[in-house]
C-alpha positions as CSV (number, residue, x, y, z in Angstrom):
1,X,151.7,136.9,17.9
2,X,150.0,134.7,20.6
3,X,148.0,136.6,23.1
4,X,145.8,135.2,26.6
5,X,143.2,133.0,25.6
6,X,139.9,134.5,26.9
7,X,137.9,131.1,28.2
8,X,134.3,130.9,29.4
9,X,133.8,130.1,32.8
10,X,134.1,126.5,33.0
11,X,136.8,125.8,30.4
12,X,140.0,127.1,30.6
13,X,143.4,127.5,28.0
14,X,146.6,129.2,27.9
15,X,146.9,131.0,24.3
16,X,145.4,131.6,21.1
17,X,146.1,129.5,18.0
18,X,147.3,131.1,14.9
19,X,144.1,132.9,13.7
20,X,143.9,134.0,17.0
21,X,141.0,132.1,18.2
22,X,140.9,130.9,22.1
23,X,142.3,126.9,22.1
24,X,139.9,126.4,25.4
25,X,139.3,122.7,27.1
26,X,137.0,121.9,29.9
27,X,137.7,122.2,33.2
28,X,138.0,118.8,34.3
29,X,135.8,117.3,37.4
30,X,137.1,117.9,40.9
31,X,138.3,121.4,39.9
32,X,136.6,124.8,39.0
33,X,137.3,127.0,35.9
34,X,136.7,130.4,36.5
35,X,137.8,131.7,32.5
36,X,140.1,133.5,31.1
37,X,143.5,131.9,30.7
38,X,143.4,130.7,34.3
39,X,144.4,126.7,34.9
40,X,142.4,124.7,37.2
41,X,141.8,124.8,40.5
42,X,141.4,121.8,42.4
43,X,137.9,121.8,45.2
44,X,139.2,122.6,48.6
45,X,138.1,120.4,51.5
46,X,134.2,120.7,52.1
47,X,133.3,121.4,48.4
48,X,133.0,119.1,45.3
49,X,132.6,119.5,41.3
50,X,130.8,116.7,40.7
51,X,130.8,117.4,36.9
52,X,133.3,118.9,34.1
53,X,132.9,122.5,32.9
54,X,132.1,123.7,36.3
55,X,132.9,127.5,36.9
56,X,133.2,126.9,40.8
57,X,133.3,124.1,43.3
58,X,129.8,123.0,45.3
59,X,129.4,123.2,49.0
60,X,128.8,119.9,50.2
61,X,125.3,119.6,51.4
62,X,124.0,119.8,55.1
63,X,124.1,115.7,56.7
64,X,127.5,115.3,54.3
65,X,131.3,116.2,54.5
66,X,134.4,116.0,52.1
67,X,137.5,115.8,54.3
68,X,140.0,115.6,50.7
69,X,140.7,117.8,47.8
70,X,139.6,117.7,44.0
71,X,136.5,115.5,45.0
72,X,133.5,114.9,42.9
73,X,131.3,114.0,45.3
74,X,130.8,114.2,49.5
75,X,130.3,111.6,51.8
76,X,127.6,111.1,54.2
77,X,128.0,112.4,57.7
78,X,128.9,109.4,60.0
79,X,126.8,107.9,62.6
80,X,127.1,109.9,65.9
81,X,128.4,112.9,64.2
82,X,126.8,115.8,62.5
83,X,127.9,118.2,59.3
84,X,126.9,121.6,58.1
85,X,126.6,122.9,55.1
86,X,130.4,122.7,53.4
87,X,131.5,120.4,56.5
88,X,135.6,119.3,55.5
89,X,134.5,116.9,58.4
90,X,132.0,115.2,60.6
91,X,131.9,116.9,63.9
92,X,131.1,114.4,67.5
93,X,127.4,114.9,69.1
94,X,128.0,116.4,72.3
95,X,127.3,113.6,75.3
96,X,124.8,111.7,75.3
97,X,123.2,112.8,72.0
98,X,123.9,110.5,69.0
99,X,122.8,110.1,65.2
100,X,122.6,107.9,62.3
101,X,124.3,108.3,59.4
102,X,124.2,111.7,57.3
103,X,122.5,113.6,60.2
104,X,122.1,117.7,60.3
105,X,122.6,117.9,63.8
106,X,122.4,115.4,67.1
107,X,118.6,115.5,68.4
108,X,118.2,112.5,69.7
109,X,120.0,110.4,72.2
110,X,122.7,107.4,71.9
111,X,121.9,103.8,73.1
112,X,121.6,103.6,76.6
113,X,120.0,106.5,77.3
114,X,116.2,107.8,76.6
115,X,114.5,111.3,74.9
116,X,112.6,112.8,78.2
117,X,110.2,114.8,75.8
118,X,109.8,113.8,72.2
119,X,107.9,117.4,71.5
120,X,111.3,119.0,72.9
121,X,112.6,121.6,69.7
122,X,116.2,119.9,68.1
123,X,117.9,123.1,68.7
124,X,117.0,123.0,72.5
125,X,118.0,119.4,72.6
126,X,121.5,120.2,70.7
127,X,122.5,122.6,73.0
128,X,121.1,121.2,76.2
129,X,121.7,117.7,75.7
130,X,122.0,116.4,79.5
131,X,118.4,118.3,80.4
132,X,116.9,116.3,77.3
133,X,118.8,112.6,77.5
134,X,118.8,110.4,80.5
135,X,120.4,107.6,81.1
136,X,117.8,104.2,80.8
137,X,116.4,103.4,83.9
138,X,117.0,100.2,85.6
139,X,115.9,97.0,83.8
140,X,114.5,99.2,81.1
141,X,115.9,98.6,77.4
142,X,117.2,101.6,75.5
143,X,119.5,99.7,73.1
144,X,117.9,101.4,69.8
145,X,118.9,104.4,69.3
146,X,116.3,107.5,69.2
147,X,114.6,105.7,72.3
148,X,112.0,107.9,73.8
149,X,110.4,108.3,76.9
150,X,107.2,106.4,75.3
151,X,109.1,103.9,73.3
152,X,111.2,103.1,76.4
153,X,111.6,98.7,76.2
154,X,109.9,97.0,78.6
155,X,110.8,93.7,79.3
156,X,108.7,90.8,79.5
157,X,108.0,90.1,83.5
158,X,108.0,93.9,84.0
159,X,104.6,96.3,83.9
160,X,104.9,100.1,84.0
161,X,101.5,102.1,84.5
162,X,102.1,104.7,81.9
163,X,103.8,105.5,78.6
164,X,104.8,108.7,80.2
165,X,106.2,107.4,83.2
166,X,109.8,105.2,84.1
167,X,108.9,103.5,87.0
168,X,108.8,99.9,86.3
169,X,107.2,97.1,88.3
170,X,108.4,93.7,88.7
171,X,105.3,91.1,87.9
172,X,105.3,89.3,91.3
173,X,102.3,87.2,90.9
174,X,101.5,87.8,87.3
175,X,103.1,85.4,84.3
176,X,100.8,87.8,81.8
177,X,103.3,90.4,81.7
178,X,104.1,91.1,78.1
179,X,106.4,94.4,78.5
180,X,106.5,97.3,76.5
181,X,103.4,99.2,77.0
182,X,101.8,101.2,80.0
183,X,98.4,100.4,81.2
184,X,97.3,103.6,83.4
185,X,93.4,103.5,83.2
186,X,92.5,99.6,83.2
187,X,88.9,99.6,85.0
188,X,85.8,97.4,83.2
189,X,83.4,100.4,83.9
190,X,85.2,102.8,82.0
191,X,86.6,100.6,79.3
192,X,83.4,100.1,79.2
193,X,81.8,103.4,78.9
194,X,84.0,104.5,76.3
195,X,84.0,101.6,74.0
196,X,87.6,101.3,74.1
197,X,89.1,97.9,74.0
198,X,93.2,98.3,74.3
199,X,93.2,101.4,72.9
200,X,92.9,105.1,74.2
201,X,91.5,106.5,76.5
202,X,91.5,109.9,76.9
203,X,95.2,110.8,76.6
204,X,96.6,107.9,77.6
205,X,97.2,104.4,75.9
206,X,95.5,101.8,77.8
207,X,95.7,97.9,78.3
208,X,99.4,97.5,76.5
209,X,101.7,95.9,78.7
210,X,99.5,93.0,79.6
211,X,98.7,89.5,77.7
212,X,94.8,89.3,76.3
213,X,92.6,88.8,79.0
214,X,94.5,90.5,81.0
215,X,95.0,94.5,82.5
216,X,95.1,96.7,85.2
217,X,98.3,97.0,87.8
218,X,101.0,94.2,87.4
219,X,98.4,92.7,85.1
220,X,96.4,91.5,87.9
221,X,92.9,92.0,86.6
222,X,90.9,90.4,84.6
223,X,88.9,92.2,81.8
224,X,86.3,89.5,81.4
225,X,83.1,89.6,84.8
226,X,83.0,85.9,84.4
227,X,87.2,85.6,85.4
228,X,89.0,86.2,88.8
229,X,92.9,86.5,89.5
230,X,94.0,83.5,90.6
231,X,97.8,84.2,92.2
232,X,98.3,80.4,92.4
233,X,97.3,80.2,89.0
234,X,99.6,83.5,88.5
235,X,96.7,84.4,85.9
236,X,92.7,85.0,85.1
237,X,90.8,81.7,85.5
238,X,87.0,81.1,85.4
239,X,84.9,82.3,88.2
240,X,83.8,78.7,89.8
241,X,79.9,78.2,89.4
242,X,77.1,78.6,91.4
243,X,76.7,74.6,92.7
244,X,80.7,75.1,93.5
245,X,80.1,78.0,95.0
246,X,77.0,76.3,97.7
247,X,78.9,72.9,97.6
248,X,81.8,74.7,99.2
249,X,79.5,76.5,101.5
250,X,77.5,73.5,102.7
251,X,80.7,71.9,103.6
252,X,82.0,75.1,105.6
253,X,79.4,75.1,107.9
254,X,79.2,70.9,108.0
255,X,82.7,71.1,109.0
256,X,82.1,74.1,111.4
257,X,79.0,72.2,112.8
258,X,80.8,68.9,113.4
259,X,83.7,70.8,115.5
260,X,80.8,72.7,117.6
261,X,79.3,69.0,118.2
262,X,83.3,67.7,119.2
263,X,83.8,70.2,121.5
264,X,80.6,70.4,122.8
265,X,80.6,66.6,123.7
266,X,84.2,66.9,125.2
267,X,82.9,69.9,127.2
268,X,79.9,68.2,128.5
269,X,82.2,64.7,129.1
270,X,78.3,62.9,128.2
271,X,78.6,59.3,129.1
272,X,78.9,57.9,125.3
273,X,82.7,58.2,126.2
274,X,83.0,55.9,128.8
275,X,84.9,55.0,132.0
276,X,88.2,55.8,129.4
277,X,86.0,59.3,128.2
278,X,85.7,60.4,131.8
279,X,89.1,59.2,133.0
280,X,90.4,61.2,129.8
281,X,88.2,63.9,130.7
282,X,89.6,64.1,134.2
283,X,93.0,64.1,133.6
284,X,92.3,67.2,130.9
285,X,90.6,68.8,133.3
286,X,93.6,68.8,135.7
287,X,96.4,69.8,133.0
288,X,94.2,72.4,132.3
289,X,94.2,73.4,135.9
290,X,97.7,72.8,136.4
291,X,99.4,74.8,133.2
292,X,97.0,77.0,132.5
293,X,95.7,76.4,128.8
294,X,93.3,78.6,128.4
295,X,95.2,82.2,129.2
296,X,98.0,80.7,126.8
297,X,95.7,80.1,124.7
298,X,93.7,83.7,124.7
299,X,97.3,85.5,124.3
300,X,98.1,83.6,121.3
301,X,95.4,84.1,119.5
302,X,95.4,87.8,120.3
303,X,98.5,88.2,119.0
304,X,97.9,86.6,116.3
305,X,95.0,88.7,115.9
306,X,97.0,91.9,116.5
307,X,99.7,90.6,113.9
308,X,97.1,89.9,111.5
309,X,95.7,93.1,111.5
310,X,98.6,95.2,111.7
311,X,99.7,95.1,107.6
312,X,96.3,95.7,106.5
313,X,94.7,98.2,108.6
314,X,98.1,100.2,110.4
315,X,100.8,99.6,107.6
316,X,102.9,98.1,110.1
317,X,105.3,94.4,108.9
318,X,106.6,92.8,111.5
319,X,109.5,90.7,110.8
320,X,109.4,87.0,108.9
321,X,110.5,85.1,112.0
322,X,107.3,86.6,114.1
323,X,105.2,85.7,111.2
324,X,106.3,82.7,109.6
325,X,104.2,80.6,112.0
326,X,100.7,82.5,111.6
327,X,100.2,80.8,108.6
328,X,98.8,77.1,110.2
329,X,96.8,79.9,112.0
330,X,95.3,81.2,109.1
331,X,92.2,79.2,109.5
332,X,91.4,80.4,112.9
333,X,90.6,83.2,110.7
334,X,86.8,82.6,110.0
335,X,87.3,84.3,106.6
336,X,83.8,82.1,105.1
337,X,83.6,84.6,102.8
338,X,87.2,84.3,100.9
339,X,87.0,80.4,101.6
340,X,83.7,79.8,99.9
341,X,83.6,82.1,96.7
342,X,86.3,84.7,94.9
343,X,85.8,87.7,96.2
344,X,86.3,89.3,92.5
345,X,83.6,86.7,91.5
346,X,81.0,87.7,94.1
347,X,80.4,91.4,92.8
348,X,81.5,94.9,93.7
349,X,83.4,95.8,96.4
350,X,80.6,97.6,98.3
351,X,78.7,94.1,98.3
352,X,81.6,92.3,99.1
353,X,82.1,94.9,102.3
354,X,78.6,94.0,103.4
355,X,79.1,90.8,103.1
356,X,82.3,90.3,105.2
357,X,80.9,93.1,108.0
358,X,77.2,91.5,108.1
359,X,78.0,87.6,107.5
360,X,79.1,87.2,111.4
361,X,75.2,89.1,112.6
362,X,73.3,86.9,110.9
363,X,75.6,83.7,111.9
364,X,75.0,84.8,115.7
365,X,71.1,84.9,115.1
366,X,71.1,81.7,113.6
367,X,73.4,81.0,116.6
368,X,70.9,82.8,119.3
369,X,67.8,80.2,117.3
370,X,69.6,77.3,117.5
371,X,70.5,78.3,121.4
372,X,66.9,78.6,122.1
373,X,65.9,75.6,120.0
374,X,68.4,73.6,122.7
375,X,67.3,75.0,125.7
376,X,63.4,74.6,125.0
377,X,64.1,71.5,124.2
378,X,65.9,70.7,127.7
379,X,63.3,72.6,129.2
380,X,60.4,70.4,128.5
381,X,62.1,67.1,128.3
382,X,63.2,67.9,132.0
383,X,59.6,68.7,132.7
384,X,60.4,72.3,134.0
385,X,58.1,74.4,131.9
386,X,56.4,76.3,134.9
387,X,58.1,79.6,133.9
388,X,59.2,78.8,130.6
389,X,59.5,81.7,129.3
390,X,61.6,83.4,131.8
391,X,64.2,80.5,131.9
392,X,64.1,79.8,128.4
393,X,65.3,83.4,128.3
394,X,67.9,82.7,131.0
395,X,69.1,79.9,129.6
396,X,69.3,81.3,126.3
397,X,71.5,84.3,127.0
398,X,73.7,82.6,129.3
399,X,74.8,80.7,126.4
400,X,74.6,83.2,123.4
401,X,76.5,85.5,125.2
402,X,79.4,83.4,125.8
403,X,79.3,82.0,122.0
404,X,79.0,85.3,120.6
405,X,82.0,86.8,122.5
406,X,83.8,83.7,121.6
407,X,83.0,84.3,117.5
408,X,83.2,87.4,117.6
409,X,86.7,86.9,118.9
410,X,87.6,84.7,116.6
411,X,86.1,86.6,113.4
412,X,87.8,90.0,114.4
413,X,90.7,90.0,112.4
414,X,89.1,88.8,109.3
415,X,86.2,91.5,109.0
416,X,88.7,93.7,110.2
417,X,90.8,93.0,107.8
418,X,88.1,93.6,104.9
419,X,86.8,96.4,106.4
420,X,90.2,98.2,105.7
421,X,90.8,96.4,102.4
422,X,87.9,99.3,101.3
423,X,90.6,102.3,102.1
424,X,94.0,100.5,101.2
425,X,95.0,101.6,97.9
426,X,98.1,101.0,96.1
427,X,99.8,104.3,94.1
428,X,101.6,104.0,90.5
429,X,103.3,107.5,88.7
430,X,101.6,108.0,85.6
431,X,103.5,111.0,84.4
432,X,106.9,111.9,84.8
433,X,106.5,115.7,83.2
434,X,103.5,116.5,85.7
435,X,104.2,114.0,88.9
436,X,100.9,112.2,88.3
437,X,100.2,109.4,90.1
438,X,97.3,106.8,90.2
439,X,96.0,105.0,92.8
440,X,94.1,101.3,92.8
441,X,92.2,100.1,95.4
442,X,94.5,96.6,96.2
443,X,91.4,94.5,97.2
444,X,89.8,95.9,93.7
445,X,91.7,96.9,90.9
446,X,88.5,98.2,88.7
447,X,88.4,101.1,91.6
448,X,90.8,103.6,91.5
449,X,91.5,105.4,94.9
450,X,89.7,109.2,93.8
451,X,87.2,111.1,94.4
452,X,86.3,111.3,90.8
453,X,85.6,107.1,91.2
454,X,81.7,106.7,92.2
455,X,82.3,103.3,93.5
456,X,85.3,105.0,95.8
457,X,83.4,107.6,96.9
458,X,80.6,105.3,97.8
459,X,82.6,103.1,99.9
460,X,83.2,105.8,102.9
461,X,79.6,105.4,104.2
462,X,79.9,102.0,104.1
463,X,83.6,102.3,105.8
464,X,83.0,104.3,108.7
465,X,79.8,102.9,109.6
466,X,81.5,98.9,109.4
467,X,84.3,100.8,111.5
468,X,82.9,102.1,114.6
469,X,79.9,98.7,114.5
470,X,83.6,96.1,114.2
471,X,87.3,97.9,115.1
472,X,86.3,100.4,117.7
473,X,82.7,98.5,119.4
474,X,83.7,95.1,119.3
């Protein structure tokens, strides 16, 4: 008599043989054997026997799926999908969240689109995808996958001011743009005081972004004392040395000192000129008479003064077509200061403020002496040195008067223009969590526009005091 073969788990037979022993085989791979006399049972979808003599089928592992029956082994999860634990098949990341391949779940997002906050938890990001994943701001690059807020790509010609921020600025005057990186504390003095050199500083990364050499906004700063931005250069270039810097001075003032000595020849029509000099002379006289030069003249270089001023110190642009022309006026400008020496070469910005306010004082008392020096002169070769004290007074202010209303109307704009370069300040976001922002001073980028700056905070003294004595008295 045959009777049910009693198998272990993991073989399986259907009857006994003759001395009534099991006749058992093992259960084959792809299938489980529970015992007894039962046959093989194939592994449903999700679960696998990778081996024979297995008494039940595997789950496939979390980051894997088995879509197929009687499988030995599972497959792993496709790129943007996701599988549990005994997946039969890969499930889609909800929009915009992707994965690579054999992923648990979707936590971080697909091309073309960033991670806000890298900290964020998985599970929060899984089932909040569009409050975690944004879509790549505009000229950014977010064609890897798992892109990040601070790994967002930024290309070459491009600066941002942070790693924690999306704003990105086009290098207008700058060829040292390097991309990918964020630069939010760039100044000498405190890369300085913390003996960082393109690394951190306090929380933030510092100096990436920029070629070597280079930092601070747009990478427009030099890290170097000895270097200046040069914007025709489009980069950092040596400061000019100090013979430059008086060779270019000397022939300022020779050049300013020969046009005094034109005009004051064709104002006092002497007699070197001639019969032609004083015919010429005549006939100037009476076009000036007739059309007028001189108002004409006064009204357009006051607007040219008003123009100049109105960027710089009101925030105001006017239109290209009102502008264009100003620039063959530019010299009108008496800016010595920027035509002799780099301002970034010549010191702080609190010197260079001094500088531009105080230059035109001491050029109106070497002015007032050289007046004086005149007059005396004519005094005593004329022989009228009976009171020559009192008219070598008269003659003195008569004359410094008029030249110092004249320079000082001429100069205006320019210290103006500097005076207000102290206060104008230029704003970057730092932080898109928080709304951080930084502001540089424009004029000078190693100042940043706070009251936590010591050279910022110094400068309002300065400010007010060059603002009421320029702006408001003259």
């Amino acid at each position: 008599l045959e009777l049910p073969a009693a198998c272990e788990p993991g073989t399986y037979g259907n009857v006994t043989d003759g001395d009534g022993l099991p006749d058992c085989f093992d259960c084959p791979a792809g299938s489980s054997c529970p015992g007894g006399a039962a046959p093989p049972t194939q592994c449903a979808a999700g679960t696998v026997a990778p081996a024979e003599r297995m008494k039940t089928c595997d789950s496939c592992a979390a980051g894997t799926y088995q879509d197929g029956t009687g499988a030995t082994r599972c497959r792993d999860c496709v790129a943007g999908h996701y599988c549990t634990e005994g997946a039969s098949a890969p499930l889609p990341c909800p929009h915009p969240l992707g994965t690579g391949r054999g992923s648990v779940t979707c936590s971080v997002c697909k091309r073309e689109f960033y991670l806000l906050n890298s900290s964020a938890n998985p599970a929060d990001i899984f089932d909040n995808p569009t409050k975690h994943c944004k879509r790549c701001p505009k000229y950014a690059d977010c064609s890897a996958r798992g892109t990040t807020l601070q790994t967002l790509g930024v290309p070459p010609g491009l600066w941002r001011a942070s790693s924690l921020t999306t704003e990105l600025h086009a290098c207008v005057a700058s060829d040292h743009c390097s991309g990918s990186g964020g630069a939010a504390d760039v100044s000498r003095r405190r890369l300085t005081a913390s003996g960082s050199d393109n690394r951190v500083v306090g929380d933030v990364i510092v100096g990436e972004g920029c070629n070597a050499g280079h930092t601070g906004p747009r990478c427009e700063w030099c890290r170097s004392e000895s270097q200046y931005f040069d914007r025709v250069q489009r980069g950092c270039v040596d400061c000019p040395s100090a013979g430059v810097r008086f060779a270019n001075l000397v022939g300022i003032v020779l050049a300013a000192a020969a046009t005094g000595a034109l005009f004051y020849l064709a104002l006092t029509r002497v007699a070197i000129f001639g019969r032609a000099g004083a015919r010429a002379a005549h006939r100037l006289s009476h076009m000036k008479v007739k059309v007028g030069f001189q108002p004409k003249v006064k009204v357009l270089v006051s607007f040219y003064q008003i123009a100049a001023t109105l960027g710089p110190v009101y925030g105001v642009r006017l239109h290209d077509d009102f502008t264009r022309w100003m620039e063959i006026m530019d010299a009108i400008s008496f800016d010595f200061l920027g035509l002799t020496y780099p301002d970034a070469c010549i010191g702080s910005m609190r010197d260079r403020l001094l500088l531009s306010a105080l230059w035109p004082y001491i050029a109106f008392l070497m002015l007032a002496v050289a007046i004086a020096c005149h007059s005396l002169t004519e005094l005593l070769l004329s022989g009228r040195a009976d009171n020559l004290r009192r008219d070598l007074v008269r003659a003195t202010q008569s004359r410094l008067i008029y030249w110092a209303i004249l320079v000082a109307y001429l100069v205006l704009p320019s210290v103006s223009r500097s005076i207000f370069k102290s206060r104008l300040c230029e704003s970057y976001d730092i932080d898109a969590f928080t709304g951080e922002r930084r502001s540089y001073l424009v004029a000078d980028l190693d100042v940043l526009c706070s009251p936590d700056d010591d050279e910022f905070r110094g400068l309002d003294a300065y400010f007010w005091a060059f603002f009421v004595l320029w702006p408001v008295l003259v």
